[in-house]
N, C-alpha and C positions, 0 to 999 in steps of 0.2 A: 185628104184625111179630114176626117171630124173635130171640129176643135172641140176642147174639153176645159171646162172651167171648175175652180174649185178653191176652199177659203178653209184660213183656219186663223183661232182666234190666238193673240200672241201672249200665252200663257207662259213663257220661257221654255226652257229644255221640255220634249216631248218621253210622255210613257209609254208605255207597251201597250194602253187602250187606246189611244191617237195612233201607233204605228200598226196597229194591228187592223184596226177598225178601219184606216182611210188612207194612212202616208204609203205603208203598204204596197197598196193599188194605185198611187201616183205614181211610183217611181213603173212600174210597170205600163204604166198607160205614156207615162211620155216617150216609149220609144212605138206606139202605137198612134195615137194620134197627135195634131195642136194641141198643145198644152198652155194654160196658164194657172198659176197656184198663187194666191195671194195672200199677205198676212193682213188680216181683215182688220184693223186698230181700230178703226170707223166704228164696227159693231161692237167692239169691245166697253166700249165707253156709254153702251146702251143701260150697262148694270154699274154699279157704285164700282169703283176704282183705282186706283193710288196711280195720282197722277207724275208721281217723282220714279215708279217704275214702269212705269210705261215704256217708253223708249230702250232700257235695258233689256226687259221680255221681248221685245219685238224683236233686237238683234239677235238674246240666246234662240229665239224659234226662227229664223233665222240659218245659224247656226249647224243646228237640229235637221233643217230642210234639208241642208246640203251635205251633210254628215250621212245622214240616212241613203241619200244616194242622188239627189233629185239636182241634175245638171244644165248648170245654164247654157249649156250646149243645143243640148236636146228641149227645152222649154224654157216658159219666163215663170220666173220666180221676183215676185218685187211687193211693196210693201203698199195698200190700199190705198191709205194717205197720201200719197208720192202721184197719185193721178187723179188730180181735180176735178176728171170727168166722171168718174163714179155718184161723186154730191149732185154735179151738175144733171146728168140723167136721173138722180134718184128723187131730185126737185119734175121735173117735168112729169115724172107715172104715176106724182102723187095726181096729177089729173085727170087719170083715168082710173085707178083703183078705186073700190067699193070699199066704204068704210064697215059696213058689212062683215065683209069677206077680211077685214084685217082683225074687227072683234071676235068673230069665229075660230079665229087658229088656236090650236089645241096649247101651244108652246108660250102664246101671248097670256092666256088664260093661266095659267099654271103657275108664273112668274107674277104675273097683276095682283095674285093672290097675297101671296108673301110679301107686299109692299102697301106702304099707309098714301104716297103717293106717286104715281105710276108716270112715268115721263111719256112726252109722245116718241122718243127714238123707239121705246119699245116696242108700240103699238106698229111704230113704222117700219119698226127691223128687216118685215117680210117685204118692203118696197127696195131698198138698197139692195138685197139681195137679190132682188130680179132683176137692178141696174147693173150688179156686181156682173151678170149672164149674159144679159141682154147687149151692154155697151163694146163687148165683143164677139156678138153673136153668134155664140158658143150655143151648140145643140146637143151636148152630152153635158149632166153633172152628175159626177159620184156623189150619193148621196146612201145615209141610213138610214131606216124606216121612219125614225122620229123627224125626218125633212123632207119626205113624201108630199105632207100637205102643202109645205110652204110653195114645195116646187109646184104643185096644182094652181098655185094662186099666179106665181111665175107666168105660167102659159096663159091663166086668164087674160093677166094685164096686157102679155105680148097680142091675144088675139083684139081685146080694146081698145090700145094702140091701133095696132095694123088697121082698123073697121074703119077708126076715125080717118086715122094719117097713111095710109096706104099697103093696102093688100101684102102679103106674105114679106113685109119687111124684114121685122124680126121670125127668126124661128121661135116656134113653140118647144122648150127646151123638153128632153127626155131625162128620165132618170136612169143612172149607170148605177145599179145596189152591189155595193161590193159581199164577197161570195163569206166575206169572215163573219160569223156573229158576234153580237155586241159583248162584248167584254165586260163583266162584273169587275167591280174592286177585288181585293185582298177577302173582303167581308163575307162575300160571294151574293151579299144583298144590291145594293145601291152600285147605280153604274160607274164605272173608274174613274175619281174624279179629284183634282188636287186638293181641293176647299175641303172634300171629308179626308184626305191623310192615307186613299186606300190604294194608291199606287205605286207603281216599279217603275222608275226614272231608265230612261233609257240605255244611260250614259251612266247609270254607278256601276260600281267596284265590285266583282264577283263575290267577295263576300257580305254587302251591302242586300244581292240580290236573293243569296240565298237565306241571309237574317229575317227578310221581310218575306220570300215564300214559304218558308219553314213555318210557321203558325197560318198559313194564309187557309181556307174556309174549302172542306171538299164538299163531297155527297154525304149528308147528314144521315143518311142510311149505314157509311162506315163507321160504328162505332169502335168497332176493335179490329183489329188486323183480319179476323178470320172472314169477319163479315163480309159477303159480296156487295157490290153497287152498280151504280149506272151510267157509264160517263157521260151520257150525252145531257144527264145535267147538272155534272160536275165542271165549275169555273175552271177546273187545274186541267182537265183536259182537254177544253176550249185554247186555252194559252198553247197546250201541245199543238195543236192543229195547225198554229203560229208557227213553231219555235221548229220543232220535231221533225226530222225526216217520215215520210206516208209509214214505212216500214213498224217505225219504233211508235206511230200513233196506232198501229193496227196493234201490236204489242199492247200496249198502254191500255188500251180497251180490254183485249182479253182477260192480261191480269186483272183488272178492276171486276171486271165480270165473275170471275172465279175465286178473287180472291186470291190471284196471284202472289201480288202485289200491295205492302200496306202504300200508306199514302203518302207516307213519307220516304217511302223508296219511289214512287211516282214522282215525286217532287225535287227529288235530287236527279232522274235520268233528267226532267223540265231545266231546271236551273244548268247543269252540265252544257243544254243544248243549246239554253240564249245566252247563257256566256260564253258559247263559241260562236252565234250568231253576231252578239252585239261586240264584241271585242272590234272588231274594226272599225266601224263604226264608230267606239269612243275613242279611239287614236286619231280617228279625222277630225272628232267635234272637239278633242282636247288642241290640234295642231291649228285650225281655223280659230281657236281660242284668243291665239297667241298672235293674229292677225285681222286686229276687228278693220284696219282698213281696208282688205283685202273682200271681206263679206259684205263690206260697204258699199265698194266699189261695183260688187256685183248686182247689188240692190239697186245701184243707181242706172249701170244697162239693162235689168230687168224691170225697171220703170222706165225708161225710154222707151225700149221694145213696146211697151203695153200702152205707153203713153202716144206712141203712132198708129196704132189701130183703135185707140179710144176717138182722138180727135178727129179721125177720117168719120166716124159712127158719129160724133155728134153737130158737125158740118149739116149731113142728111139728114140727121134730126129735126135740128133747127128750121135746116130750107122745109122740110115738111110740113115743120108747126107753124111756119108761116111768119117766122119771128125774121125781122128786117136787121140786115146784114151791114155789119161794123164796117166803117170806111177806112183803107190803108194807112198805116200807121208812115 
């Protein structure tokens, strides 16, 4: 099988644009191929951050991983910082990355903006990431359009690497795009995100969900009920594609199209369906609540597992780069 690597940053309980956008399609790929998912804390700490919750987010996502479905059976799940090899590789490719090529990313740019002074993690972020891939040379990452380049840059380094240090070492990693579209907030502007307030928690209370979709943002073409729209660029029928069985989304269309349906009857069949999707789901993540050593524990064979296929990768590393080998302890 293919291995599959893949990060996410440890924001606490996940929403319905993390589960829709990426977890998703994890829980389906690791009965598909090698899996590894990690809670990336390492790059979290590239943006300004509250260091007293840190370690709390990282458990509730965490949590969240295994709640949603994602089994340490079938994959490793474990936490970035818990495998010293990630720093260690992502010190060594700053050798061969093009400073170049790390001022050029679209995402580096974007963020440099918004700040009076710019750390180097940031600049570096896209190198970690290619150690996050590479140190288990993993040849698929799920990725969405906005981590296309960075993955570009991935492959560069791996082929710079290999030219210097030897032929087809690492793989030149590929991109797996998951088949969902990007998820809007509530707004139906800006993409779902905690810091704007525009999201549905994964894990609230059926009527929590449906307070926050009931005002949430359709087709600005439906002004009054009579009015027909468009779903395909309506945010609430994005979420159906999520949530909905195919039947009741081909539904969901027609009404919208004809004016079936106002939007507030669309958004109650919506609410109905991911509160019968997520209901179990928050029974697990409220039950794993009540046993943080139990999620601990798994974190802790989930960084073993990861932390033996790390150290095998930087052994060969090493002997590659020519770096002279520590005498028995």
């Amino acid at each position: 099988m293919a291995r599959v690597f893949s990060g996410i940053q440890p924001s606490g309980e996940l929403h319905i644009g993390n589960y829709l956008g990426a977890v998703q399609n994890w829980v389906r790929l690791q009965t598909q191929h090698d899996c590894l998912f990690s809670i990336v804390d390492l790059h979290a700490i590239t943006q300004p951050y509250d260091a007293a919750t840190l370690a709390s987010l990282t458990l509730d996502m965490a949590v969240s991983l295994y709640a949603v479905g994602l089994d340490p059976e079938q994959c490793i799940v474990f936490v970035q910082s818990h495998v010293a090899e990630h720093t260690d590789l992502n010190w060594l490719l700053t050798s061969v990355t093009p400073l170049g090529e790390l001022e050029r990313q679209t995402q580096f740019k974007d963020k440099a903006q918004r700040q009076e002074s710019v750390p180097a993690g940031l600049l570096a972020y896209p190198i970690l990431q290619a150690a996050d891939v590479l140190l288990y040379k993993a040849s698929l990452v799920p990725v969405g359009e906005d981590q296309v380049q960075h993955l570009e840059l991935m492959r560069e380094i791996a082929r710079r690497w290999n030219a210097r240090h030897g032929t087809g070492y690492f793989p030149e990693p590929q991109p797996l795009l998951t088949k969902t579209r990007r998820v809007l907030g509530l707004d139906g502007k800006a993409k779902m995100s905690k810091s704007l307030g525009n999201t549905i928690g994964l894990f609230e209370s059926p009527e929590a969900i449906w307070e926050k979709l009931r005002p949430a943002a359709t087709d600005p073409a439906r002004k009054t009920r009579k009015d027909p729209g468009t779903p395909e660029i309506c945010n609430i029928f994005t979420v159906h594609e999520g949530f909905s069985p195919p039947d009741t989304v081909t539904e969901v269309a027609h009404n919208c199209r004809t004016a079936g349906w106002g939007c507030l009857d669309c958004k109650r069949v919506l609410a109905d369906n991911m509160i019968a999707t997520l209901a179990p789901m928050r029974e697990r993540a409220n039950a794993l609540r009540r046993e943080p050593a139990t999620v601990l524990e798994r974190l802790r064979a989930g960084a073993g597992r990861a932390r033996a296929l790390a150290r095998k990768t930087m052994a060969e590393v090493r002997d590659r780069m020519g770096f002279l080998k520590a005498g028995e302890d």
